[in-house]
C-alpha positions, 0 to 999 in steps of 0.5 A: 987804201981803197977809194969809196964810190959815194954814186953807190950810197947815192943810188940806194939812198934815192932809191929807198926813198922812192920805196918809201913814198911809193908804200906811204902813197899806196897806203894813204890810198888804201885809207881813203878808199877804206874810209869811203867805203865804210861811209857807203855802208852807212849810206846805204844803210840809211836808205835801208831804213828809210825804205822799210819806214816808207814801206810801213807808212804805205802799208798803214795808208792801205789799211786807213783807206780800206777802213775808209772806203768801206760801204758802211763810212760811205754811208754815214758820211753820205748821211751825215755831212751830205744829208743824203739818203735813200730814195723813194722807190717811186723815184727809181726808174728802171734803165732797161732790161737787167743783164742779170735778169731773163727777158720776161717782162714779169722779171724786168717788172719784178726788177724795176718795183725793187722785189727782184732785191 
């Protein structure tokens, strides 16, 4: 009768059980990395969508402040809640020569009356 070595069994015993584990934990890794990624993903998709819903709220500010800003709401907010208007021309008084204008005296004339306009 031949004796059994029972250390052989032991070995590969532990040994399958060490392969187990090892496969078990690489797996349960590659789960939370998977999962963390995809949560990445949603993150980043968000933000995705908040930037374009920034950019489109920027872009209805611009168009709200080029509508305000124009010459012709000045003025009727300079009329309106101000009370202001236009002065006489009696009371504009020229600052010096028009860069605009030669340096004779009939075109600074002609620019200080307002008939240069």
């Amino acid at each position: 009768m031949t004796k059994y070595d029972d250390r052989r069994s032991n070995i590969f015993l532990v040994l399958w059980t060490l392969s187990v584990l090892a496969t078990t934990a690489s797996f349960l890794f590659y789960l939370a990395v998977r999962v963390q990624s995809v949560e990445y993903g949603y993150e980043l998709g968000d933000s995705y969508a908040e930037v374009a819903r920034l950019r489109e709220i920027e872009r209805v500010l611009e168009l709200e402040q080029a509508a305000l800003n124009t010459p012709e709401r000045v003025d009727m907010v300079a009329r309106s809640l101000f009370l202001m208007e236009e002065p006489a021309r009696e009371r504009i008084f020229p600052a010096g020569k028009d860069p605009r204008v030669g340096s004779d005296e009939d075109e600074l004339a002609a620019v200080a009356t307002g008939a240069g306009r």
